[in-house]
Chimera marker file (.cmm) of the C-alpha trace (Angstrom):
<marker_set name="trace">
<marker id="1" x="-2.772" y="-62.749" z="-54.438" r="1" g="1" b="0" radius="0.5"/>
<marker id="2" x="0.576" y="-62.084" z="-52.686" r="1" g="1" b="0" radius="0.5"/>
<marker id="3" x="1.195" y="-58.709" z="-54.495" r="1" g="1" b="0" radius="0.5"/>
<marker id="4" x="-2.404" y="-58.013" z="-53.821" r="1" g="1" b="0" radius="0.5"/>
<marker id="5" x="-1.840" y="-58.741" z="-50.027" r="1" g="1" b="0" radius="0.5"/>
<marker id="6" x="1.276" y="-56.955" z="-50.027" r="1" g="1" b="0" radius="0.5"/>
<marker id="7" x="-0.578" y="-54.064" z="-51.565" r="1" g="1" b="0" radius="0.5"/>
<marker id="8" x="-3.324" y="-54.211" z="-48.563" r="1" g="1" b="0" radius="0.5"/>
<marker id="9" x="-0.675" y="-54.020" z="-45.758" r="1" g="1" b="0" radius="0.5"/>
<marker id="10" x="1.265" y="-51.115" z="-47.263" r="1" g="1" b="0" radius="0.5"/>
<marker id="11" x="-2.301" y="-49.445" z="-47.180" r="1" g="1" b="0" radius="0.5"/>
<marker id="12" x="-2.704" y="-50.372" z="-43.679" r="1" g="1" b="0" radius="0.5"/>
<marker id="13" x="1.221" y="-49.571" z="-42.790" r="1" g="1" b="0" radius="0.5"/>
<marker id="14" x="0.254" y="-46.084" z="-43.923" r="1" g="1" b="0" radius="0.5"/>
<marker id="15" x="-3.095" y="-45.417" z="-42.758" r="1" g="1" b="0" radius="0.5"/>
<marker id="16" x="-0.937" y="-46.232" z="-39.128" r="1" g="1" b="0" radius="0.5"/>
<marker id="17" x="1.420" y="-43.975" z="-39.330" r="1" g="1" b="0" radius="0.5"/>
<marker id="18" x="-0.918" y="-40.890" z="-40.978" r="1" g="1" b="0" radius="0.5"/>
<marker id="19" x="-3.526" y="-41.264" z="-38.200" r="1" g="1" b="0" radius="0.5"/>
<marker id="20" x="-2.666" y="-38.524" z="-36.453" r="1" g="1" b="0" radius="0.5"/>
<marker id="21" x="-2.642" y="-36.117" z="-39.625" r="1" g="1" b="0" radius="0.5"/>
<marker id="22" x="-5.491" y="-37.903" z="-40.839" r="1" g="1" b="0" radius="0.5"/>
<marker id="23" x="-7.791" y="-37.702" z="-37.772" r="1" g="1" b="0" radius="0.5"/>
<marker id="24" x="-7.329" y="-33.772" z="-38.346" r="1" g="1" b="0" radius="0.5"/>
<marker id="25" x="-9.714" y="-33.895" z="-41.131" r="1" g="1" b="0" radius="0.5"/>
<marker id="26" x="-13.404" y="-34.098" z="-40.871" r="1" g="1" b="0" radius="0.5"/>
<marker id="27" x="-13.911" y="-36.434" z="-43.839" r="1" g="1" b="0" radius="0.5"/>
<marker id="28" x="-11.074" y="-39.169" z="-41.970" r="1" g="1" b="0" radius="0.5"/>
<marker id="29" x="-11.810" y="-38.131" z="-38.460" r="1" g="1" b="0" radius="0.5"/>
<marker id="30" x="-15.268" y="-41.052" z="-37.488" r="1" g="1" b="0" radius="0.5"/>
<marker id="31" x="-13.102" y="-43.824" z="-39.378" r="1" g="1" b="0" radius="0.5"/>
<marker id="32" x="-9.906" y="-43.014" z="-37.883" r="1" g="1" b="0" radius="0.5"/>
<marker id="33" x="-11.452" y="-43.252" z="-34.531" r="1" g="1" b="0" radius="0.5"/>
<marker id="34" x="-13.169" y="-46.544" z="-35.083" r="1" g="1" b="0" radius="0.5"/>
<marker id="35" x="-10.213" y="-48.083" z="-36.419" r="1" g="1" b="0" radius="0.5"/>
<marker id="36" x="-8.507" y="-46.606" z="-33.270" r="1" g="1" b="0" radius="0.5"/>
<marker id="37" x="-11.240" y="-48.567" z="-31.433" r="1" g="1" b="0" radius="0.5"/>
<marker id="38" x="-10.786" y="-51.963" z="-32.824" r="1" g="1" b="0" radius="0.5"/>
<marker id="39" x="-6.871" y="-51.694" z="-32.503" r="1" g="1" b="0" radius="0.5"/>
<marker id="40" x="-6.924" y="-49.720" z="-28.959" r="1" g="1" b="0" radius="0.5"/>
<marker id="41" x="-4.379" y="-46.339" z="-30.542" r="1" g="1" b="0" radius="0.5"/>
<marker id="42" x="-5.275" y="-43.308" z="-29.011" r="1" g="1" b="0" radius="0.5"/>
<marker id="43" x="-5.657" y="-39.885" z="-31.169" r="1" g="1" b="0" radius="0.5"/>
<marker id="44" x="-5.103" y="-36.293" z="-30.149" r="1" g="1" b="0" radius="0.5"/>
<marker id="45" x="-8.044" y="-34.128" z="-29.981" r="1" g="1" b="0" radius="0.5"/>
<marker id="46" x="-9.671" y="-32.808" z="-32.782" r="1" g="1" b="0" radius="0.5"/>
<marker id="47" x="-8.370" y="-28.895" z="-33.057" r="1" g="1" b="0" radius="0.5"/>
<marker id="48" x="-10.059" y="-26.430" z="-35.086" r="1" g="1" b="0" radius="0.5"/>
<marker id="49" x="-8.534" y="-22.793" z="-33.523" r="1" g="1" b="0" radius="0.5"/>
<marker id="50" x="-11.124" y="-21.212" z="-36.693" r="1" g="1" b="0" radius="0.5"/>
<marker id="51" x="-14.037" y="-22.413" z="-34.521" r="1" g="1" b="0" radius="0.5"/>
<marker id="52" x="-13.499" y="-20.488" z="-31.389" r="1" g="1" b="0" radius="0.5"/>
<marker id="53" x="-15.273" y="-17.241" z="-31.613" r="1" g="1" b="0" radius="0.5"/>
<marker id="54" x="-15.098" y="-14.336" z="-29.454" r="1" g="1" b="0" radius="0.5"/>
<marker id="55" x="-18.772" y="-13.044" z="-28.051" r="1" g="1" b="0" radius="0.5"/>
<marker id="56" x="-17.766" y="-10.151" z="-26.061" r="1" g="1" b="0" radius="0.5"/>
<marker id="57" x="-14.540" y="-8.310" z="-25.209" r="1" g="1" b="0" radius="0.5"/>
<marker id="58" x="-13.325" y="-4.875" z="-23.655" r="1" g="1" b="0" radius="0.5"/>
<marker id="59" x="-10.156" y="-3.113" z="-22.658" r="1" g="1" b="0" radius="0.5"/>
<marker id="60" x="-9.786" y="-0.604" z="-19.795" r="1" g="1" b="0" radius="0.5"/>
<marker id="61" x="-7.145" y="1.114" z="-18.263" r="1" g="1" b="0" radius="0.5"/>
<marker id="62" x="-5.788" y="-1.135" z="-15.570" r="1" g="1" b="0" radius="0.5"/>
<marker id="63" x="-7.462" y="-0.452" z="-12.171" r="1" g="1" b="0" radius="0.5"/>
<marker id="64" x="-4.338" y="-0.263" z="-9.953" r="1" g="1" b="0" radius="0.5"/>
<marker id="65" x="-1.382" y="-0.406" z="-12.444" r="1" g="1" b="0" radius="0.5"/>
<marker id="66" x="-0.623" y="2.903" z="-14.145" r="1" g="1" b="0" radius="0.5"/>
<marker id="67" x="0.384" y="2.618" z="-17.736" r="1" g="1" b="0" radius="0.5"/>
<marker id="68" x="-1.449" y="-0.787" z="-17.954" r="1" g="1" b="0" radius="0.5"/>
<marker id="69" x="-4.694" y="-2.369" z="-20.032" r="1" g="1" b="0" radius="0.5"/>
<marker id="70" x="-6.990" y="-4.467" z="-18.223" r="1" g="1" b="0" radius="0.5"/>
<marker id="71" x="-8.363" y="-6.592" z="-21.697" r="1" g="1" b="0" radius="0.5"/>
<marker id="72" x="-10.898" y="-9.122" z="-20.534" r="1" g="1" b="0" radius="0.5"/>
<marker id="73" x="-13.018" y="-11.401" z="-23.604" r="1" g="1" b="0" radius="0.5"/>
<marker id="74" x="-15.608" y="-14.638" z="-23.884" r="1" g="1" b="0" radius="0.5"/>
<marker id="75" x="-15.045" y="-16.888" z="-26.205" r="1" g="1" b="0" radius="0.5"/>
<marker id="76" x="-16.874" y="-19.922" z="-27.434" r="1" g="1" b="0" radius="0.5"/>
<marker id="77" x="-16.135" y="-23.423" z="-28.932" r="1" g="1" b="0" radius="0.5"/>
<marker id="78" x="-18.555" y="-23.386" z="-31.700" r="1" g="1" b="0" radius="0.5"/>
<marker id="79" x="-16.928" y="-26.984" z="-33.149" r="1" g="1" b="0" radius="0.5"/>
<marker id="80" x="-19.089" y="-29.744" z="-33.158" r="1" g="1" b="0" radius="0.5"/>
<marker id="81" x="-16.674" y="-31.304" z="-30.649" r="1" g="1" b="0" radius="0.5"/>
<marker id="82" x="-14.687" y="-30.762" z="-27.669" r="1" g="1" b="0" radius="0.5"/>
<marker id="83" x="-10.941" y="-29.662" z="-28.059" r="1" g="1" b="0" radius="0.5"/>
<marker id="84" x="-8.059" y="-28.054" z="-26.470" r="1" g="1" b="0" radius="0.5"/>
<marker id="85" x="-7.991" y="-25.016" z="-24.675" r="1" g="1" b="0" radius="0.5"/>
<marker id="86" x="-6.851" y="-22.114" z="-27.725" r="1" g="1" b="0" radius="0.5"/>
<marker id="87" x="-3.182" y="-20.194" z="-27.852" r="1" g="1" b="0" radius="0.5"/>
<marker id="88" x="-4.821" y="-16.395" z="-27.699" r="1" g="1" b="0" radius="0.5"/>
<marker id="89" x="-3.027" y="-14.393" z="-30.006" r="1" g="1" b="0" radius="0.5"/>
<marker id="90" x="-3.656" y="-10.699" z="-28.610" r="1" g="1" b="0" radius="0.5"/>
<marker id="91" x="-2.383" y="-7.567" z="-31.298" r="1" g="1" b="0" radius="0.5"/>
<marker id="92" x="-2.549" y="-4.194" z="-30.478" r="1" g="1" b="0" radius="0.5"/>
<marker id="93" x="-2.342" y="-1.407" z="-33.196" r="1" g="1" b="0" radius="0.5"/>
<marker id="94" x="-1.942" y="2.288" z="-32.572" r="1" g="1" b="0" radius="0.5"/>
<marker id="95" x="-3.974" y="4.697" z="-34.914" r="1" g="1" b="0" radius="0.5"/>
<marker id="96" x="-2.258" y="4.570" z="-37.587" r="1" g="1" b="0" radius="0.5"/>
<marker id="97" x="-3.107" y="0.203" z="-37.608" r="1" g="1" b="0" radius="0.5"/>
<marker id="98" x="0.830" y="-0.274" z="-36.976" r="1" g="1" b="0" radius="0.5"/>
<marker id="99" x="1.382" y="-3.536" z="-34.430" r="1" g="1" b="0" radius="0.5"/>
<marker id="100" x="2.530" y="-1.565" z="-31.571" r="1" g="1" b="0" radius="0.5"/>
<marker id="101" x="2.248" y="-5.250" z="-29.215" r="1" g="1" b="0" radius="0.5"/>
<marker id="102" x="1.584" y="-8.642" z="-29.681" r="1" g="1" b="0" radius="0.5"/>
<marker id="103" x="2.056" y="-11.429" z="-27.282" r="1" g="1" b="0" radius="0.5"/>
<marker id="104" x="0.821" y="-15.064" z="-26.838" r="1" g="1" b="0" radius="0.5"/>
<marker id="105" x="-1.336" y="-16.295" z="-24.379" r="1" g="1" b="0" radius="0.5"/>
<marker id="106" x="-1.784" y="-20.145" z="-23.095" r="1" g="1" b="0" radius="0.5"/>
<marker id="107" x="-4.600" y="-20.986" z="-21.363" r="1" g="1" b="0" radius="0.5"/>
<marker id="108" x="-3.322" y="-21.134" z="-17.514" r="1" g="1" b="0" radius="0.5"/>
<marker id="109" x="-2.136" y="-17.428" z="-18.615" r="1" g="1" b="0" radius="0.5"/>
<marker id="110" x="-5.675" y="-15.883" z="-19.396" r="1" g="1" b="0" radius="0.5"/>
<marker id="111" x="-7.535" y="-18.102" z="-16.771" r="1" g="1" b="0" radius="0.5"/>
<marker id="112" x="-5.443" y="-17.447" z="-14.162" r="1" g="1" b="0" radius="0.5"/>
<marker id="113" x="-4.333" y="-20.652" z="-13.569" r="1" g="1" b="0" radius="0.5"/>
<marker id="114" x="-4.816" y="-24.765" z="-14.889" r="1" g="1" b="0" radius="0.5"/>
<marker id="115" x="-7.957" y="-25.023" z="-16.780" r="1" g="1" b="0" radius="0.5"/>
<marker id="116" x="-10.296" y="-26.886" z="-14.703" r="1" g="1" b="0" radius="0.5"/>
<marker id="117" x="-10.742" y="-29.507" z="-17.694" r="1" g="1" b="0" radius="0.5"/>
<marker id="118" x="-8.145" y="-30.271" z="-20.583" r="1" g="1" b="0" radius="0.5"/>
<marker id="119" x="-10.839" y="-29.704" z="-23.491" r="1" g="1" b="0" radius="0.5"/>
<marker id="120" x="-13.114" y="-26.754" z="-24.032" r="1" g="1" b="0" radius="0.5"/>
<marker id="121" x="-16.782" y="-28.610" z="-24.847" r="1" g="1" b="0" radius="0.5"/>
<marker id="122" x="-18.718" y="-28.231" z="-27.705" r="1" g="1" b="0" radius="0.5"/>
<marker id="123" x="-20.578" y="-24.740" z="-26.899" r="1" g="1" b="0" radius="0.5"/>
<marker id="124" x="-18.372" y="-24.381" z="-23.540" r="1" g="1" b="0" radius="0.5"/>
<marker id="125" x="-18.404" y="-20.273" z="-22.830" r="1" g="1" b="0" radius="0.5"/>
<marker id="126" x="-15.100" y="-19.131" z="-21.124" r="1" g="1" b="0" radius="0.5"/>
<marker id="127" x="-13.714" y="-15.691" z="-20.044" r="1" g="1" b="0" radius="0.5"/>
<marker id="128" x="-10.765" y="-14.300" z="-20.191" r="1" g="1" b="0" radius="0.5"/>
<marker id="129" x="-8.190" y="-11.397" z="-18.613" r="1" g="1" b="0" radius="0.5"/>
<marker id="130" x="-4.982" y="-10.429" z="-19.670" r="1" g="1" b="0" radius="0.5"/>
<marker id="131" x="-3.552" y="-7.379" z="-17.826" r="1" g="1" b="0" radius="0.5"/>
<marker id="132" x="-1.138" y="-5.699" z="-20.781" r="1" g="1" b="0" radius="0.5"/>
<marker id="133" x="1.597" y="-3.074" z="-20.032" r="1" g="1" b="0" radius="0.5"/>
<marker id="134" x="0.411" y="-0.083" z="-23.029" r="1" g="1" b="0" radius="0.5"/>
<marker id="135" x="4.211" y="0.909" z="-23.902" r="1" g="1" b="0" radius="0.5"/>
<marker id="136" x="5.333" y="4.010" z="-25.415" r="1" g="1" b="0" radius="0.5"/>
<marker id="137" x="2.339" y="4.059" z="-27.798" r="1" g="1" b="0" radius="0.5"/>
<marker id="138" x="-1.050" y="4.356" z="-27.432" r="1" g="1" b="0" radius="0.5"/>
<marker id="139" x="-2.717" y="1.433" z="-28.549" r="1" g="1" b="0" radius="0.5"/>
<marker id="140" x="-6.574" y="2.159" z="-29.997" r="1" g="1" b="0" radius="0.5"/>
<marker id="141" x="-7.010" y="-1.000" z="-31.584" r="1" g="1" b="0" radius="0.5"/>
<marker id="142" x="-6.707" y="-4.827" z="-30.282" r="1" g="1" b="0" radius="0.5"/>
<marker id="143" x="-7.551" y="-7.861" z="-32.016" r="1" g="1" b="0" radius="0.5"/>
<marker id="144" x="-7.528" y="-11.962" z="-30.763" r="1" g="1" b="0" radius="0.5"/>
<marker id="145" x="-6.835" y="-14.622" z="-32.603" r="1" g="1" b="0" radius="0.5"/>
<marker id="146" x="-6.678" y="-18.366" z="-31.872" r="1" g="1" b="0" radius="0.5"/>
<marker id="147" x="-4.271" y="-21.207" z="-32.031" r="1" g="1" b="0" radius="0.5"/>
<link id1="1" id2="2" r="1" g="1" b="0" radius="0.2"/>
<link id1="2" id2="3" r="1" g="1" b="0" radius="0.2"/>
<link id1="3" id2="4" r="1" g="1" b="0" radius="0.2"/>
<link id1="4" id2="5" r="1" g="1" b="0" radius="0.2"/>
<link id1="5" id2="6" r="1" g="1" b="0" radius="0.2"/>
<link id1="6" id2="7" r="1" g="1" b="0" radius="0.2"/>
<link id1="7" id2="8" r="1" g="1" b="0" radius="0.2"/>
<link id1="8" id2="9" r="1" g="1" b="0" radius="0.2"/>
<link id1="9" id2="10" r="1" g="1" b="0" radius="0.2"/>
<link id1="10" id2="11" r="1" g="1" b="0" radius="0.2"/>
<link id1="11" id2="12" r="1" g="1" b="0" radius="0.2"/>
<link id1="12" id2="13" r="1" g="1" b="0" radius="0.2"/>
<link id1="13" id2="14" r="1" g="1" b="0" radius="0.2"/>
<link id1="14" id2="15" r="1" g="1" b="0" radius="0.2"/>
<link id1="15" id2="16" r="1" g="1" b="0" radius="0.2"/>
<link id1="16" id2="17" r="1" g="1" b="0" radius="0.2"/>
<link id1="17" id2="18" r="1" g="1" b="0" radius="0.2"/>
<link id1="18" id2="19" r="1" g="1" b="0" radius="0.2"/>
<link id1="19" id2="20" r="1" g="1" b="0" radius="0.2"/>
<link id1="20" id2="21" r="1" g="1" b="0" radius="0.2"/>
<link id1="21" id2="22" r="1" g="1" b="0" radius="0.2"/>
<link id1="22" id2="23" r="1" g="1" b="0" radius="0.2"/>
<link id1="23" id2="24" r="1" g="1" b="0" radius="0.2"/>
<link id1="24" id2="25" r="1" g="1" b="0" radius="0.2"/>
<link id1="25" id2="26" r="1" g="1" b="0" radius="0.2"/>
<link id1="26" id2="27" r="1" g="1" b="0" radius="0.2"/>
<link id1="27" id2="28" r="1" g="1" b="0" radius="0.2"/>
<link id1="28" id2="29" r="1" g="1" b="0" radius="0.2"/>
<link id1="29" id2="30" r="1" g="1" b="0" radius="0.2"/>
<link id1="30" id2="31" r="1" g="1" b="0" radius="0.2"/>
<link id1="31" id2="32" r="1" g="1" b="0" radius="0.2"/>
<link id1="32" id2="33" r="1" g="1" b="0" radius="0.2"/>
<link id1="33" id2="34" r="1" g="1" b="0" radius="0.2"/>
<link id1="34" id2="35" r="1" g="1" b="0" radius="0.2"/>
<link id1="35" id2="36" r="1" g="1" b="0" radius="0.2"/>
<link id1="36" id2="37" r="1" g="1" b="0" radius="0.2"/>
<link id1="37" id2="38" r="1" g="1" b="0" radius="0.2"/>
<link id1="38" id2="39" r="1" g="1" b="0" radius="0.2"/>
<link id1="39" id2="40" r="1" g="1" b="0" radius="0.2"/>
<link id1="40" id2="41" r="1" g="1" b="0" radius="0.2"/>
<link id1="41" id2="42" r="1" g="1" b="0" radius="0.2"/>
<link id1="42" id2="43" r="1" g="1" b="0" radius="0.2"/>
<link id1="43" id2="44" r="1" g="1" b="0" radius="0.2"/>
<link id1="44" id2="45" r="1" g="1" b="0" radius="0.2"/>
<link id1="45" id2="46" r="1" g="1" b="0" radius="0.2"/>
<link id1="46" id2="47" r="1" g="1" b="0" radius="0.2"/>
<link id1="47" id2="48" r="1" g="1" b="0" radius="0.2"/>
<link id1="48" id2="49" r="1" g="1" b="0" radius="0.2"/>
<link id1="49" id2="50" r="1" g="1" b="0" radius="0.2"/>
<link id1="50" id2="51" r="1" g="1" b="0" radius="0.2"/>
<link id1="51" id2="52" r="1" g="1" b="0" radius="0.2"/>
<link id1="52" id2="53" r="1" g="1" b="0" radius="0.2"/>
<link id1="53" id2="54" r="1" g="1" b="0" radius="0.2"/>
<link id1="54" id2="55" r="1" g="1" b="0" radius="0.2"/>
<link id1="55" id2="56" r="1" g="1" b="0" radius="0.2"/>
<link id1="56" id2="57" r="1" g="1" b="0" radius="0.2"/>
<link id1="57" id2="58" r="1" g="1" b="0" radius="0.2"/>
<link id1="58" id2="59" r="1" g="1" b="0" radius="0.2"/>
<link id1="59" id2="60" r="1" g="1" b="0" radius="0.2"/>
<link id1="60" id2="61" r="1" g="1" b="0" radius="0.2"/>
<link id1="61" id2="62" r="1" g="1" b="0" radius="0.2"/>
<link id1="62" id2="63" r="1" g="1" b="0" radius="0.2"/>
<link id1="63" id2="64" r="1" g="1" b="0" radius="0.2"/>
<link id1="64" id2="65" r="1" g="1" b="0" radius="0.2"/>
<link id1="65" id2="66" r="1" g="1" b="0" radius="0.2"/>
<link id1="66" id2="67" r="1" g="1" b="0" radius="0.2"/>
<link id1="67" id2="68" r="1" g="1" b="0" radius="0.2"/>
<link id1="68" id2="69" r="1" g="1" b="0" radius="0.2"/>
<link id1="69" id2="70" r="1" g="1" b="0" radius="0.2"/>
<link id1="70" id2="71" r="1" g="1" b="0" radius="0.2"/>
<link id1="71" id2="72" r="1" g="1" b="0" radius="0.2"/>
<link id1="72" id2="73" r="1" g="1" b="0" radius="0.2"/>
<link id1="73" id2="74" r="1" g="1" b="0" radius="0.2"/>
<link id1="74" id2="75" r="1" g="1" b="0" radius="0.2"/>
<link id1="75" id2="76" r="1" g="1" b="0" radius="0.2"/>
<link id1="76" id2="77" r="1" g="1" b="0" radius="0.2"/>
<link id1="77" id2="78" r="1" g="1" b="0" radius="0.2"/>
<link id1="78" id2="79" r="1" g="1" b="0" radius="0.2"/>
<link id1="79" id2="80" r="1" g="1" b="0" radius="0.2"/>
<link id1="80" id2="81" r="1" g="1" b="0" radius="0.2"/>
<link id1="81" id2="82" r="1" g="1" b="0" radius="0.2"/>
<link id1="82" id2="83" r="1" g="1" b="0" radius="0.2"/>
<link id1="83" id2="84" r="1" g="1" b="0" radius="0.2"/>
<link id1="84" id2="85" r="1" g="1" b="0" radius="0.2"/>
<link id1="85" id2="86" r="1" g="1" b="0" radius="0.2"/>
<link id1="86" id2="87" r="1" g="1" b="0" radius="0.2"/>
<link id1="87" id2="88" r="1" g="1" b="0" radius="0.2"/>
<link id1="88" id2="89" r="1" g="1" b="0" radius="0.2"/>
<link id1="89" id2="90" r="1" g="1" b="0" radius="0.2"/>
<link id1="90" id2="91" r="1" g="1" b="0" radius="0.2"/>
<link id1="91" id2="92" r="1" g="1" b="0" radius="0.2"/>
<link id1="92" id2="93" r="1" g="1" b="0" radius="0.2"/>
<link id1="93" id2="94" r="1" g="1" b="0" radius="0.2"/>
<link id1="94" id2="95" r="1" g="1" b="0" radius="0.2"/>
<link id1="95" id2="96" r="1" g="1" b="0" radius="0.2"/>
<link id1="96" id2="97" r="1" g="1" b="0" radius="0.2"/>
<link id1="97" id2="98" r="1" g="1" b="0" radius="0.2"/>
<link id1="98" id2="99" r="1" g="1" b="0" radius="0.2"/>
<link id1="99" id2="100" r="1" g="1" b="0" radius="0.2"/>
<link id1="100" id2="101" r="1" g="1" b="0" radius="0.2"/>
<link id1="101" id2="102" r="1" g="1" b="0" radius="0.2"/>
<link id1="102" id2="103" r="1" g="1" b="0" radius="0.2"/>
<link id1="103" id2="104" r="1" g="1" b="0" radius="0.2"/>
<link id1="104" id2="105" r="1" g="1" b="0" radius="0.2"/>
<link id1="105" id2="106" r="1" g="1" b="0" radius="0.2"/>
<link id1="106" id2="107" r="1" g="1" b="0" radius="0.2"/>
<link id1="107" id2="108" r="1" g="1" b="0" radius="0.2"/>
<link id1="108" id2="109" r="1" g="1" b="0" radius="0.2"/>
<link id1="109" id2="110" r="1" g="1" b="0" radius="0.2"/>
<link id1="110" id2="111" r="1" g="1" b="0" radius="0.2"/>
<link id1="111" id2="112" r="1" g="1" b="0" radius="0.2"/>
<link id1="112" id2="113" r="1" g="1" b="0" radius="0.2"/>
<link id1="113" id2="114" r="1" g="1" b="0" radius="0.2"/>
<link id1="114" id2="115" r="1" g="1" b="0" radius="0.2"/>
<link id1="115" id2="116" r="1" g="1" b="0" radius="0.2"/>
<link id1="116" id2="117" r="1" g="1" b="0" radius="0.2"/>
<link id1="117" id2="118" r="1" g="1" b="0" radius="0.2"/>
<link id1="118" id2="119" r="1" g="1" b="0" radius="0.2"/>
<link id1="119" id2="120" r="1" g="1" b="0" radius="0.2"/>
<link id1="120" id2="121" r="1" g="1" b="0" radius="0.2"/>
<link id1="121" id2="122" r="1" g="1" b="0" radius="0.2"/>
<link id1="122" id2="123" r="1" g="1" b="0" radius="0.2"/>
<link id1="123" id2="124" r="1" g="1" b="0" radius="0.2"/>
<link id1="124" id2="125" r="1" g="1" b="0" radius="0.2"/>
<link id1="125" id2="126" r="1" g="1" b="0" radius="0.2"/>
<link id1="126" id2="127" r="1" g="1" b="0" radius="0.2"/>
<link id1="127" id2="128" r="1" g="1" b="0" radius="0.2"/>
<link id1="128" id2="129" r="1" g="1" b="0" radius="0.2"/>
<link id1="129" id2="130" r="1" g="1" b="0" radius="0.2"/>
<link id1="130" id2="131" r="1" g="1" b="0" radius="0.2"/>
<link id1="131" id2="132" r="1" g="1" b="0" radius="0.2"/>
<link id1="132" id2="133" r="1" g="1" b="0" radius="0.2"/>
<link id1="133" id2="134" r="1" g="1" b="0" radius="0.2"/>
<link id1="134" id2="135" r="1" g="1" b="0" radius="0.2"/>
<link id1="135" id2="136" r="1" g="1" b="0" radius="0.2"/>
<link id1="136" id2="137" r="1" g="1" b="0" radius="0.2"/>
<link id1="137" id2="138" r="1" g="1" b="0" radius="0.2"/>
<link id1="138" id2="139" r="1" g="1" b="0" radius="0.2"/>
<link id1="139" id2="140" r="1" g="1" b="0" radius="0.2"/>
<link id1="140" id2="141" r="1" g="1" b="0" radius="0.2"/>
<link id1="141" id2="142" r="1" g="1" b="0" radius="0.2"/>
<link id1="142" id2="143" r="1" g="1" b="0" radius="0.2"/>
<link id1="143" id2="144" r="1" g="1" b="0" radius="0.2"/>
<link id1="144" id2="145" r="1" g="1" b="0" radius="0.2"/>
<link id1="145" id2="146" r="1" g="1" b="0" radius="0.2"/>
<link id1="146" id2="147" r="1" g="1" b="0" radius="0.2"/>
</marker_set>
């Protein structure tokens, strides 16, 4: 009995200190959370970066900066749950599909300020702008990716 309850409470030792990694996983995530309930731990948000999707997106020359791109995108959470606002990842390729820019955008970057909530919702729509300086090579190409 004693090496059986010993064996329980390493279990449970565990479980407590991989909540975090395991509340990342669908399969762990409703348990985790109720045992978070009953014992009053908090978890970080579920993040899925794969489940943001972009719905519409265009790039123009800037309207009052020479030598500038005016890049402006909607995204949407398509999770089944509310998580942080996404890292944009914004590449820019020249003709020949070299990287000719790439740069990192938080959220109060592209929104122009503190998002108005921490998480995006399930479904939540937002827009985005990033004003880009072009550089010595034309860039034809631009891709996003999340974070």
């Amino acid at each position: 009995m004693a090496a059986l309850g010993l064996a329980v409470l390493a279990a449970m030792q565990w479980l407590w200190v991989e909540r975090d990694a395991l509340a990342m996983q669908a399969q762990w995530r409703p348990g985790v959370e109720r045992a978070c309930g009953w014992l009053g731990c908090t978890l970080p948000a579920w993040h899925e970066p794969s489940a943001f999707t972009i719905t519409a997106r265009d790039v123009r020359p800037h309207p009052s900066v020479d030598g500038a791109l005016l890049i402006t995108a909607t995204f949407r959470n398509d999770a089944a749950f509310a998580q942080p606002w996404p890292v944009v990842a914004l590449t820019l390729s020249d003709l020949d599909g070299r990287v000719v820019g790439l740069r990192h955008f938080h959220a109060e970057d592209y929104l122009g300020g503190m998002p108005p909530e921490a998480l995006v919702e399930a479904g939540q729509s937002a827009r985005l702008a990033l004003e880009v300086i072009e550089g010595d090579r034309a860039a034809v190409a631009f891709a996003f990716d999340f974070h």
